[in-house]
C-alpha angles and dihedrals in degrees: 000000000000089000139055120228123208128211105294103017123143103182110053095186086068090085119053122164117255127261100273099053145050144197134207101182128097118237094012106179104204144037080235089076090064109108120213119253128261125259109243085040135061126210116214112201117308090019113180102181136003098193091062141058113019108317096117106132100256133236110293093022139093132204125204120191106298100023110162110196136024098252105036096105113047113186100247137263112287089029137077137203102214079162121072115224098040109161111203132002098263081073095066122084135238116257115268105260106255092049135082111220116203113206110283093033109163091190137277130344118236084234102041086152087101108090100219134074105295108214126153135167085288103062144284129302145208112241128203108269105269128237119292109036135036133245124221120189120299092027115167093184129003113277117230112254111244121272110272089036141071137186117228100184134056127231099057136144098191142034108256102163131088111206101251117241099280105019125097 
């Protein structure tokens, strides 16, 4: 399981299916009887079964059919995956206004008080919208604020500050 294994082969582990595909019957004969992968799920070489184990597509990611590898498919810029086994990137979501989302964010970090992007061994993270500009929903980086105004919080999804006589 896992391979396919043509006429006259010894060694039946020669053969693994590619990443991309699985199989989960014994003496297949041909490449042929690899299926292709789930969507929602990737299958790395010699795949068994997708539907056990841990290759469930992870958090900031998406897997359409025939993904190969965990992290091939990272929701994009501006969006986040905070759910495992999405299938396509119209399933993840647009970033919360007030945040920036770099492409492969899994949601938001319990500390999003750092105004830089927050990423550790465990994934990426959305952050609160730094000083000096403003972030609607779905923002991929912050946007200026106009000329004439400024932003001094973070976190924010709006421009609420005139420039006072005086001040750039």
């Amino acid at each position: 399981m896992g391979y396919y294994c043509p006429v006259r082969t010894a060694a039946f582990f020669d053969f693994p299916c590619p990443a991309g595909t699985y199989s989960n019957m014994s003496g297949s004969p041909s490449q042929l009887n690899c299926l292709l992968c789930p969507a929602g799920y990737f299958c790395s070489i010699g795949t068994v079964n997708p539907y056990l184990g841990s290759n469930l597509c992870p958090l900031g990611f998406f897997c359409p059919p025939g993904t190969q590898s965990p992290k091939q498919f990272p929701c994009a810029a501006g969006s986040m995956a905070p759910d495992v086994g999405l299938r396509s990137q119209e399933q993840c979501v647009p970033c919360p206004k007030g945040y920036v989302c770099p492409a492969g964010t899994q949601g938001l970090a319990a500390n999003t008080t750092v105004p830089s992007m927050y990423s550790s061994p465990a994934g990426t993270y959305a952050i609160l919208c730094p000083v000096g500009g403003f972030c609607p929903s779905g923002s991929a980086v912050k946007t200026p604020c106009p000329s004439g105004t400024y932003q001094p919080q973070t976190g924010t999804s709006k421009v609420d500050k005139e420039t006072e006589e005086g001040h750039t």
